[in-house]
C-alpha positions in Angstrom: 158.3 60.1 53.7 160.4 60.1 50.4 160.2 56.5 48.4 163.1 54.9 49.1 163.4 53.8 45.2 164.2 57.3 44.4 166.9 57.2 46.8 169.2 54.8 45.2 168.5 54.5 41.7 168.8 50.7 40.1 167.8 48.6 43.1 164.1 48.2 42.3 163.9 44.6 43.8 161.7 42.6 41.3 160.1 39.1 41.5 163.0 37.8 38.3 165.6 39.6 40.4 164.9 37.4 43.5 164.6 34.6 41.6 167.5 34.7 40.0 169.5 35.9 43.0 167.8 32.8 45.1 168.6 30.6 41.9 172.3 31.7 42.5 172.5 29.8 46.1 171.4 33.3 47.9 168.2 32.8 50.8 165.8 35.8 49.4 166.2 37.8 52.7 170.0 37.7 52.1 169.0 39.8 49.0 166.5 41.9 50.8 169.1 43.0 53.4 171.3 44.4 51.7 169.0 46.5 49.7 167.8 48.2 52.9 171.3 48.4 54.0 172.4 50.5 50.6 169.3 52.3 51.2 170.0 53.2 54.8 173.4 54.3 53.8 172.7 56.7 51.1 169.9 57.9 53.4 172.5 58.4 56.3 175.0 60.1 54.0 172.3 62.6 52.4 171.3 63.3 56.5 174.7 63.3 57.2 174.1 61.5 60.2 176.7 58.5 62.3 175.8 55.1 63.3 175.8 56.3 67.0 173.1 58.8 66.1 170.9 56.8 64.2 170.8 54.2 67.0 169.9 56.8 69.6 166.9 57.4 67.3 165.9 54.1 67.1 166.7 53.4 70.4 169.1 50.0 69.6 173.1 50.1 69.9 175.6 51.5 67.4 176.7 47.4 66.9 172.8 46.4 65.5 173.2 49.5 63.3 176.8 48.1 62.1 175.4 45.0 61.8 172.7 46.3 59.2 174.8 47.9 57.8 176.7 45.0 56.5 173.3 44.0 54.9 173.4 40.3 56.8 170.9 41.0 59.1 167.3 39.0 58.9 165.4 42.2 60.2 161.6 42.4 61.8 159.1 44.3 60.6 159.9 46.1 63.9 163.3 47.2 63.0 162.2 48.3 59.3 159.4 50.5 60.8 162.0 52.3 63.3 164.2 52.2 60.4 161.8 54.3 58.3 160.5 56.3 60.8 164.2 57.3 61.8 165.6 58.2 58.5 162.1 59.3 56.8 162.2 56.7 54.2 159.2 54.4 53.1 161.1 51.0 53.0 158.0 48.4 53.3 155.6 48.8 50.5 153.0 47.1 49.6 150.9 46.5 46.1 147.1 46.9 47.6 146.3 45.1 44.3 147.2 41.3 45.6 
């Protein structure tokens, strides 16, 4: 899977950025969201791929895609892992430091 990162350059998510963001009245989700919905998009563009097709691959409706989309959507850890296995991204990462 290709590291979503690289996908869309400038939206490494740091701990200051979420503050700051959070600070400005935003919940930290809110912030979250909309990351994975640029990095869906891009992804989508580069696959050249519809709304209607992704949801048939992660077996949901073209509306929850939409709603993603919009980057307003509080998503499960369910709905990232389809989303990563459907567009072969690596969304969830984790530091096996902590």
């Amino acid at each position: 899977m290709r590291n979503a990162s690289k996908i869309i350059k400038g939206t490494t998510l740091s701990a200051k950025n979420v503050t700051a963001t959070v600070e400005q009245g935003e919940k930290p989700w809110f912030v979250h969201s909309k990351m994975v919905a640029n990095i869906m998009y891009s992804r989508m563009k580069e696959q050249g791929i519809t709304q209607k097709e992704l949801a048939e691959k992660m077996n949901c409706t073209q509306q929850y895609i939409s709603k993603i989309l919009k980057g307003r959507e509080n998503l499960s850890l369910e709905a990232l892992c389809k989303i990563e296995l459907a567009l072969g991204i690596r969304i969830l990462q984790f530091d096996s430091n902590n």
